[in-house]
C-alpha positions as CSV (number, residue, x, y, z in Angstrom):
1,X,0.0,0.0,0.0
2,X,1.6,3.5,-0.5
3,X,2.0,5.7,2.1
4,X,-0.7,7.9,1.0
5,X,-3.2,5.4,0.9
6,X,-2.1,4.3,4.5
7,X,-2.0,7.7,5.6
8,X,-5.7,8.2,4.7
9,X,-6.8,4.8,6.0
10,X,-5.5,6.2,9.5
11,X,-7.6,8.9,8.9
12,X,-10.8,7.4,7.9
13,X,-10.3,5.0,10.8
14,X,-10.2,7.8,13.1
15,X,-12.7,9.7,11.4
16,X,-15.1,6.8,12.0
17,X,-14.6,7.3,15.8
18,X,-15.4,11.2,15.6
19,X,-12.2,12.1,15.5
20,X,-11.2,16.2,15.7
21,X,-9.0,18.0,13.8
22,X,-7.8,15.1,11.4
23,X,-4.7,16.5,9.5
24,X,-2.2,14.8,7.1
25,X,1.0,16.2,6.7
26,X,3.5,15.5,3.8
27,X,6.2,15.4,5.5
28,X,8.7,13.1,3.0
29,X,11.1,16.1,2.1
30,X,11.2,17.1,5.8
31,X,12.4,14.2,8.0
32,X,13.5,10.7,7.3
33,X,11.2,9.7,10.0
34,X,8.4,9.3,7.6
35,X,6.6,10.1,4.3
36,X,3.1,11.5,6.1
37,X,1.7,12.6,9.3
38,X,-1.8,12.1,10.5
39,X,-2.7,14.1,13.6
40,X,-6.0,13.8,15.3
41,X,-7.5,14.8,18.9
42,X,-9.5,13.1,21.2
43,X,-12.1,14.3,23.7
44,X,-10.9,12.4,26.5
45,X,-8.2,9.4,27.0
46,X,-10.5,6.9,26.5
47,X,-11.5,8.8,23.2
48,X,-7.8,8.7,22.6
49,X,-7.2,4.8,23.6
50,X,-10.3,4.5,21.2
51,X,-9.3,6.5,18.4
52,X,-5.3,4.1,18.3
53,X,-7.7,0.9,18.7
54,X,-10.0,2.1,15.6
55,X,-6.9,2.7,13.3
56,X,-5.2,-0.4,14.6
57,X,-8.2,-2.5,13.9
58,X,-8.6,-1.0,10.4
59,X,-4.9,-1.8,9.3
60,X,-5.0,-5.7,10.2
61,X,-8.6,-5.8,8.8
62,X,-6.8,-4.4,5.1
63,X,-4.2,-7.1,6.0
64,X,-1.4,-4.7,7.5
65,X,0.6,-5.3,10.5
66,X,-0.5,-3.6,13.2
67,X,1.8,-0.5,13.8
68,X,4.2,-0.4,16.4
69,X,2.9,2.1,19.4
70,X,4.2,4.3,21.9
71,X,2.6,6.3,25.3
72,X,-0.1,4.2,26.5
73,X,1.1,5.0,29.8
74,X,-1.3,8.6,30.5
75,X,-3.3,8.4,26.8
76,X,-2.9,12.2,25.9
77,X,-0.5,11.1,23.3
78,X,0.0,8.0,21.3
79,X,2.1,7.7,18.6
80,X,1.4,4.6,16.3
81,X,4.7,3.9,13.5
82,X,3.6,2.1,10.4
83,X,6.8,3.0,9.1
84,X,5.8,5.3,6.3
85,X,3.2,6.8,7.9
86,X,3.5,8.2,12.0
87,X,0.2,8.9,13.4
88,X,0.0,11.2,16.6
89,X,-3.3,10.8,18.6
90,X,-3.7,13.1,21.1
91,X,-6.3,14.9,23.9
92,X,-7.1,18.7,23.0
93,X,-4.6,19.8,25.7
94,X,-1.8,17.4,24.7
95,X,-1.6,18.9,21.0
96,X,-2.0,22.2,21.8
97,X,1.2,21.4,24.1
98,X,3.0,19.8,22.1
99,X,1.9,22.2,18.6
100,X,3.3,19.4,16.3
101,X,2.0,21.5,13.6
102,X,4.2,24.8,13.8
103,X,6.9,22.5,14.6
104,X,6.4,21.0,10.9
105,X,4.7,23.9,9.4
106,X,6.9,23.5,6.5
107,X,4.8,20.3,5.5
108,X,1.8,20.5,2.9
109,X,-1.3,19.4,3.8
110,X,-2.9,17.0,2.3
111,X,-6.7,16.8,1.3
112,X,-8.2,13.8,3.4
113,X,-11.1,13.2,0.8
114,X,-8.9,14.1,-2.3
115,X,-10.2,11.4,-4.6
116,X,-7.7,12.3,-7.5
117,X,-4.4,11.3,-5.4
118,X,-6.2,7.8,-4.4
């Protein structure tokens, strides 16, 4: 699957779980880290223990592995690697903290529901 395509299946998954703020950065001439970003915020920690599960769940049912995950411990931030594509889940209060997005404000954002780059 390209990273594209991956990056968008994290954020239909969490999408699906009402999901905030949803944002996919292109982050491939940036970092080495990864090819994409996919942000999202969660109400709560459950919402944010919910939100990992969802996109977890989606990515084995397309036949992925599941991606390796990081900061279960409080559940304002979990980062999920699917190599290509790093997906930050956070509460409202953990993102505006952390403001991952002036941090890469050099990446483009990508259209979620773009059809034409599918």
């Amino acid at each position: 699957m390209e990273s594209l395509q991956l990056a968008k299946e994290f954020a239909d998954a969490f999408e699906e779980r009402i999901g905030q703020d949803i944002k996919i950065l292109k982050v491939e001439e940036l970092t080495t880290l990864a090819d994409y970003f996919v942000l999202v915020s969660g109400q709560s920690n459950t919402q944010v223990r919910a939100l990992a599960d969802a996109a977890e769940d989606r990515l084995q049912a397309l036949g992925l592995s599941a991606p390796r995950r990081e900061g279960r411990g409080g559940d304002s931030w979990i980062l999920m690697d699917a190599g290509t594509v790093i997906a930050h889940v956070f509460t409202k209060e953990a993102r505006e903290y952390y403001q991952l997005e002036k941090l890469w404000a050099d990446a483009e954002t990508v259209e979620i529901n773009d059809s034409e780059n599918d």
